[in-house]
N, CA, C and O atoms as a GROMACS GRO file, in nm:
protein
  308
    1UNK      N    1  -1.143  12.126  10.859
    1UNK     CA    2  -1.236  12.029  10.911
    1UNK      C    3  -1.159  11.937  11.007
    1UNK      O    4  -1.098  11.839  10.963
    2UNK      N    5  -1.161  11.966  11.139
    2UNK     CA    6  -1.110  11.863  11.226
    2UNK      C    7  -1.211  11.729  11.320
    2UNK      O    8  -1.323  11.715  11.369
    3UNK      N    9  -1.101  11.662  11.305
    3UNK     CA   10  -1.228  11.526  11.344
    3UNK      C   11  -1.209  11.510  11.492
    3UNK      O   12  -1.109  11.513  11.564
    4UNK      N   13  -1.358  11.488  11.518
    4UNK     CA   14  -1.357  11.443  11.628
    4UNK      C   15  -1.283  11.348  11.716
    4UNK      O   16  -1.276  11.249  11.642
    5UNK      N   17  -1.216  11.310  11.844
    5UNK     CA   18  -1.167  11.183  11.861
    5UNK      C   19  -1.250  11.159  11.972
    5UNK      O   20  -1.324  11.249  12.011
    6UNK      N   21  -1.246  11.019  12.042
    6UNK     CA   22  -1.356  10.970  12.110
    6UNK      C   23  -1.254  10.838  12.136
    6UNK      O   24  -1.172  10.794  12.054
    7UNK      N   25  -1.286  10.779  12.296
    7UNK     CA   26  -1.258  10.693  12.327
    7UNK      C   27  -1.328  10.547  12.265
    7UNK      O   28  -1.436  10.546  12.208
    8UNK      N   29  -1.259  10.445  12.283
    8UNK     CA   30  -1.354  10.303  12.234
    8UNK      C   31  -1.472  10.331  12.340
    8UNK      O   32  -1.593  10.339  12.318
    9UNK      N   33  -1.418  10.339  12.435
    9UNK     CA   34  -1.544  10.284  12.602
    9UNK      C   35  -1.645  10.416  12.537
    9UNK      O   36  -1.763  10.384  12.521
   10UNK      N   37  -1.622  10.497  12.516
   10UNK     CA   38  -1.694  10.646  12.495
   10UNK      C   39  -1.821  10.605  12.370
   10UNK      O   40  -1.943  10.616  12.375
   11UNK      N   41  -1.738  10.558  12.272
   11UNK     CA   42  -1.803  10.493  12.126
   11UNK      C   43  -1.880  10.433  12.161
   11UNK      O   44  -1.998  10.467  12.158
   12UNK      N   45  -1.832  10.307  12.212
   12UNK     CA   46  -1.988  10.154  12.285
   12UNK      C   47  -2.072  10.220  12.301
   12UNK      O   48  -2.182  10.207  12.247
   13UNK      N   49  -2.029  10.330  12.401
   13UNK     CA   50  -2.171  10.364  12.539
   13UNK      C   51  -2.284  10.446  12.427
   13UNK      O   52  -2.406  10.429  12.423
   14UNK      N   53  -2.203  10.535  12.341
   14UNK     CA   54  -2.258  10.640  12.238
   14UNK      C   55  -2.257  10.611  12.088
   14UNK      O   56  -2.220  10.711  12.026
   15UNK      N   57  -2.286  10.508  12.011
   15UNK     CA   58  -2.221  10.495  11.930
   15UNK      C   59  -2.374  10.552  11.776
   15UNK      O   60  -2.364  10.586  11.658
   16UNK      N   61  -2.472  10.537  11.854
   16UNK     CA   62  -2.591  10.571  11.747
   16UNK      C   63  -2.580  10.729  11.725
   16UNK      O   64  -2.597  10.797  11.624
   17UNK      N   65  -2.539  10.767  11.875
   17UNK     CA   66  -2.525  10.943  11.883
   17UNK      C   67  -2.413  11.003  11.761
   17UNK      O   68  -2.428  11.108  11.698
   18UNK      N   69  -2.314  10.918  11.749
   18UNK     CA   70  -2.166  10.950  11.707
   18UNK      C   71  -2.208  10.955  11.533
   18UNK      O   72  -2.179  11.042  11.451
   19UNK      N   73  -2.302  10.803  11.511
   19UNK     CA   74  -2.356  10.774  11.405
   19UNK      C   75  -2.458  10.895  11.318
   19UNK      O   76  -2.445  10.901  11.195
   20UNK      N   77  -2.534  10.967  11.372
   20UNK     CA   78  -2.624  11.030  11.386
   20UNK      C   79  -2.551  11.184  11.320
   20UNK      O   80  -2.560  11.258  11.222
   21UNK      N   81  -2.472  11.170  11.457
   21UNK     CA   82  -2.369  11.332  11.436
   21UNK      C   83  -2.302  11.314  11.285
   21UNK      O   84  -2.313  11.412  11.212
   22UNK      N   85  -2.222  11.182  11.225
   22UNK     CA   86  -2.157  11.176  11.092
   22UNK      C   87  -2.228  11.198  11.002
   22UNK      O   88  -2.184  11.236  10.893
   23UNK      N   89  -2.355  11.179  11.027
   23UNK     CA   90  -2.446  11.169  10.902
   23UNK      C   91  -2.522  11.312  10.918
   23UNK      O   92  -2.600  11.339  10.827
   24UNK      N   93  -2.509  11.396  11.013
   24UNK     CA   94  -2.590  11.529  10.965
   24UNK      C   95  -2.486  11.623  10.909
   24UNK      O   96  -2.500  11.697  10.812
   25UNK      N   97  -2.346  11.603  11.008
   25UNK     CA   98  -2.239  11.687  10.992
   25UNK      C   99  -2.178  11.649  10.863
   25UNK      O  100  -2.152  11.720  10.766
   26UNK      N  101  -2.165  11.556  10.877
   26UNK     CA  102  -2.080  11.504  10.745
   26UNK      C  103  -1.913  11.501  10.751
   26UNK      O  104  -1.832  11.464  10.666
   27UNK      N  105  -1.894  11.552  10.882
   27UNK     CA  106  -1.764  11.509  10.954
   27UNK      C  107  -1.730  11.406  11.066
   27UNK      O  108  -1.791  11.378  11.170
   28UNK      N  109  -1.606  11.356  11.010
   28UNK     CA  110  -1.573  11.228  11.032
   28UNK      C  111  -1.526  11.220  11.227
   28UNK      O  112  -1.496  11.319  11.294
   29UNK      N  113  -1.532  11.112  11.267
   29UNK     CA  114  -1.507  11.076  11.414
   29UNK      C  115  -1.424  10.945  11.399
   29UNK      O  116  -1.446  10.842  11.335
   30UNK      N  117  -1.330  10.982  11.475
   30UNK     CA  118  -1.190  10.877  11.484
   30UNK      C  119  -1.183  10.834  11.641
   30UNK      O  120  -1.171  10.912  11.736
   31UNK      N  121  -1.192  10.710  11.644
   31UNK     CA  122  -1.224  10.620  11.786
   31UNK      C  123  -1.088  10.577  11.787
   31UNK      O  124  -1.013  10.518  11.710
   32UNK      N  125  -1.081  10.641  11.934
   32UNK     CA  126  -0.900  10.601  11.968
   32UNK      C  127  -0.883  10.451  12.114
   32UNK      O  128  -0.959  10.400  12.197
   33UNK      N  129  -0.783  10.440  12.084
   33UNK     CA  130  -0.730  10.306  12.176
   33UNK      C  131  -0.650  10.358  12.260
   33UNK      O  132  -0.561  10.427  12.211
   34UNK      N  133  -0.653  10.346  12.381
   34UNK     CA  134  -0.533  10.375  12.463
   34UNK      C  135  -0.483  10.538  12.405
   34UNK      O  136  -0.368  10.568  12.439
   35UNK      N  137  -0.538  10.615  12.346
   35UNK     CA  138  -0.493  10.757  12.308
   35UNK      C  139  -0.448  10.746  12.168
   35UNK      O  140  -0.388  10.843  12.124
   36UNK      N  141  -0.475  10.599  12.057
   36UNK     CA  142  -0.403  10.600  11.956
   36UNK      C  143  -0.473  10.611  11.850
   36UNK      O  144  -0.525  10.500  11.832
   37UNK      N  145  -0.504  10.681  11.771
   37UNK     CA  146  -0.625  10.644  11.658
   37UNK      C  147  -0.619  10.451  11.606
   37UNK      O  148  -0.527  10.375  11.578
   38UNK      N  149  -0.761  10.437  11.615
   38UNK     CA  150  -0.819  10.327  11.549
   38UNK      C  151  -0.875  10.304  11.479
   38UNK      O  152  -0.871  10.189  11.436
   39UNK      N  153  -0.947  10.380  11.432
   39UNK     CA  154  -1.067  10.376  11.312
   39UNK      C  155  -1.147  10.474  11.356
   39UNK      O  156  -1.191  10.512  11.464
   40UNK      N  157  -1.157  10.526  11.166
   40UNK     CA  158  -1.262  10.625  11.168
   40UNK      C  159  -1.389  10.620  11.110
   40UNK      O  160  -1.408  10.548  11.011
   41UNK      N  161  -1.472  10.682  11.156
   41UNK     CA  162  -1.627  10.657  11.113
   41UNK      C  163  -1.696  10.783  11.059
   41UNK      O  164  -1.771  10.861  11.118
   42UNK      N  165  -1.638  10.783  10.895
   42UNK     CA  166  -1.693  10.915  10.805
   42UNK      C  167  -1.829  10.855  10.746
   42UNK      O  168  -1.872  10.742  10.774
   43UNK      N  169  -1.900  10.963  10.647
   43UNK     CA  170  -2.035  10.927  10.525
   43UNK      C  171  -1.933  10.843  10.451
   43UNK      O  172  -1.811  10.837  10.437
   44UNK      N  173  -2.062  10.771  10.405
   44UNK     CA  174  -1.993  10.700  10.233
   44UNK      C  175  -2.041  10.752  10.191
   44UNK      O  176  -2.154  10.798  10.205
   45UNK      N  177  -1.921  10.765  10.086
   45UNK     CA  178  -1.931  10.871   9.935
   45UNK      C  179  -1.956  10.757   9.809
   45UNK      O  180  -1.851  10.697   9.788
   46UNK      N  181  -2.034  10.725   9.746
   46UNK     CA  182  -2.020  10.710   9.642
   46UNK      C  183  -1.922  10.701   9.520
   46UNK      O  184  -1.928  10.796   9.443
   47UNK      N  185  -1.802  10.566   9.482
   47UNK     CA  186  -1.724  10.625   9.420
   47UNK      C  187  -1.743  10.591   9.277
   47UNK      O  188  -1.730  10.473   9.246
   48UNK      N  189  -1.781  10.714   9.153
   48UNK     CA  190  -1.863  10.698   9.085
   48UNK      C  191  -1.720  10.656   8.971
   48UNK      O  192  -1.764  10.665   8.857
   49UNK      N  193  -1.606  10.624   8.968
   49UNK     CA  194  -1.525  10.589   8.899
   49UNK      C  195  -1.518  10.463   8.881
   49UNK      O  196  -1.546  10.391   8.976
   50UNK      N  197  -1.467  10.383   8.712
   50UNK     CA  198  -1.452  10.269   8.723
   50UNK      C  199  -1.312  10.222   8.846
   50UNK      O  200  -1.253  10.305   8.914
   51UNK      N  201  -1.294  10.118   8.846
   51UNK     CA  202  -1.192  10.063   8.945
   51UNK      C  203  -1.017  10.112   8.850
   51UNK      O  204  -0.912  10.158   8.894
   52UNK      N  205  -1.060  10.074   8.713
   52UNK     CA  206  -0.908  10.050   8.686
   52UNK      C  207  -0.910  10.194   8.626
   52UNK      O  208  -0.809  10.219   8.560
   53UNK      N  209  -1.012  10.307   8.633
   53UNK     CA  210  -0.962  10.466   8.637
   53UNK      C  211  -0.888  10.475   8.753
   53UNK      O  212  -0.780  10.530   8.735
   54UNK      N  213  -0.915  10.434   8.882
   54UNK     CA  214  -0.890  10.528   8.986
   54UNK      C  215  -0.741  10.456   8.993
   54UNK      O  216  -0.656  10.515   9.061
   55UNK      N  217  -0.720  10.387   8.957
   55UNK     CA  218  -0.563  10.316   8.910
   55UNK      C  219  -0.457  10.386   8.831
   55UNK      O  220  -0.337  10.361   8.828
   56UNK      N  221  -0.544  10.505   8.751
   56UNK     CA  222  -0.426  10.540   8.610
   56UNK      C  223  -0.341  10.593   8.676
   56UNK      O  224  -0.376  10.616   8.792
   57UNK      N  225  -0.220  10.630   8.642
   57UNK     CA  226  -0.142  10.737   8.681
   57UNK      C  227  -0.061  10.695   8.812
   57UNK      O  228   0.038  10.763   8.840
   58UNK      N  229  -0.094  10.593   8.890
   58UNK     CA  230  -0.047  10.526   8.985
   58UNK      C  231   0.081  10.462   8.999
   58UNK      O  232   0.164  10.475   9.089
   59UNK      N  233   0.081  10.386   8.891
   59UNK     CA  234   0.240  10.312   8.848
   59UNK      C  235   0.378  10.429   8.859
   59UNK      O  236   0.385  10.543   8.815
   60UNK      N  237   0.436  10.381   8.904
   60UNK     CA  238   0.542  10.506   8.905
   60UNK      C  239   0.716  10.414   8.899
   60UNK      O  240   0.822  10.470   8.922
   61UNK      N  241   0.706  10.317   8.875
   61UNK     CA  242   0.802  10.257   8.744
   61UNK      C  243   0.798  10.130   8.709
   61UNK      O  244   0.762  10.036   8.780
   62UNK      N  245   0.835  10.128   8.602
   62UNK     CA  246   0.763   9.984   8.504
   62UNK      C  247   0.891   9.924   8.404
   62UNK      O  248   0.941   9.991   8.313
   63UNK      N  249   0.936   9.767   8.444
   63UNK     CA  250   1.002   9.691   8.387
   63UNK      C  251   0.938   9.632   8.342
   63UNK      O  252   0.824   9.592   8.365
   64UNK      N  253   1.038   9.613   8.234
   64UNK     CA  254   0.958   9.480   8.101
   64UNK      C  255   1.028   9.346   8.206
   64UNK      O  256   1.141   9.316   8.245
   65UNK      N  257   0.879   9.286   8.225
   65UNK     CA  258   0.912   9.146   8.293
   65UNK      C  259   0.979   9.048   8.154
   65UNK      O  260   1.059   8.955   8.167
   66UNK      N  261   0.946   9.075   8.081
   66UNK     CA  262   1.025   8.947   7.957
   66UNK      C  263   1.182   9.058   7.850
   66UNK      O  264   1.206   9.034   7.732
   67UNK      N  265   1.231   9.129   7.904
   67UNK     CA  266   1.349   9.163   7.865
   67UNK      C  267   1.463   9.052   7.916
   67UNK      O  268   1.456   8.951   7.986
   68UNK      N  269   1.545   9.104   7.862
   68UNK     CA  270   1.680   9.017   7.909
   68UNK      C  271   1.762   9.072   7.987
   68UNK      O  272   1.811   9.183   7.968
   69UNK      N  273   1.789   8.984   8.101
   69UNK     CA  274   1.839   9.004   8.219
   69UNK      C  275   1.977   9.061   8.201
   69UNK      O  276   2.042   8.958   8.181
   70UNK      N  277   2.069   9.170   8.195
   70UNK     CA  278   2.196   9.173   8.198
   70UNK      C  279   2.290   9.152   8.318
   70UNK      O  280   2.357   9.233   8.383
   71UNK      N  281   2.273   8.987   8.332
   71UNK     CA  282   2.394   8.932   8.456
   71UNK      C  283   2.423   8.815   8.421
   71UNK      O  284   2.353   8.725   8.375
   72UNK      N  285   2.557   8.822   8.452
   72UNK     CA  286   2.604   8.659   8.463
   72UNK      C  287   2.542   8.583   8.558
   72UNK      O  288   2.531   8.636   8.669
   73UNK      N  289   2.483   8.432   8.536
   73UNK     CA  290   2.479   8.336   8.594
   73UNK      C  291   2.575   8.214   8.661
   73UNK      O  292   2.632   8.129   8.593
   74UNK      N  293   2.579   8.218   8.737
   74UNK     CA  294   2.653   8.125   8.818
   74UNK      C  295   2.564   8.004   8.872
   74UNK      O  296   2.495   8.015   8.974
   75UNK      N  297   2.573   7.870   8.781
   75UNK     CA  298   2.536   7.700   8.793
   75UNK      C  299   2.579   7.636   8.921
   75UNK      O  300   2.693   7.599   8.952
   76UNK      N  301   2.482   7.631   8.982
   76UNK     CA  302   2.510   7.540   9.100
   76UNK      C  303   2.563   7.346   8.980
   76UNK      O  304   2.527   7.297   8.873
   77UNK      N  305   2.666   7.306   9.098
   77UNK     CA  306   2.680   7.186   8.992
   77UNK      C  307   2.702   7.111   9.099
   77UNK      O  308   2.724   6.990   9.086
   0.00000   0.00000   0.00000
């Protein structure tokens, strides 16, 4: 599935057409700047997950914030 790209000036002039095309096709169109992608304009999907599911499994390493620090301190005096 490759996305369309499309100028900003192109988007303004066309933008109900572009709108129209996402929503029958169901493929996404990416409006570029100067040749750079800027934003893309896919369907919304529905995301039928709670928030802190789509979180699990995410963490990928975990300190105990209340362990004890193993370093010497040095007192400003």
């Amino acid at each position: 599935m490759e996305n369309t790209l499309i100028s900003k000036s192109e988007f303004k002039a066309r933008a109900l057409e572009y709108f129209r095309q996402v929503e029958t096709t169901g493929e996404s169109v990416v409006v570029t700047d100067h040749g750079k992608p800027a934003l893309e304009v896919r369907p919304y999907r529905a995301i039928e997950q709670a928030p802190l599911d789509m979180l699990r499994g995410s963490v990928i390493r975990y300190d105990d914030p209340v362990a004890p620090v193993d370093a010497e301190w040095e007192a400003l005096s």
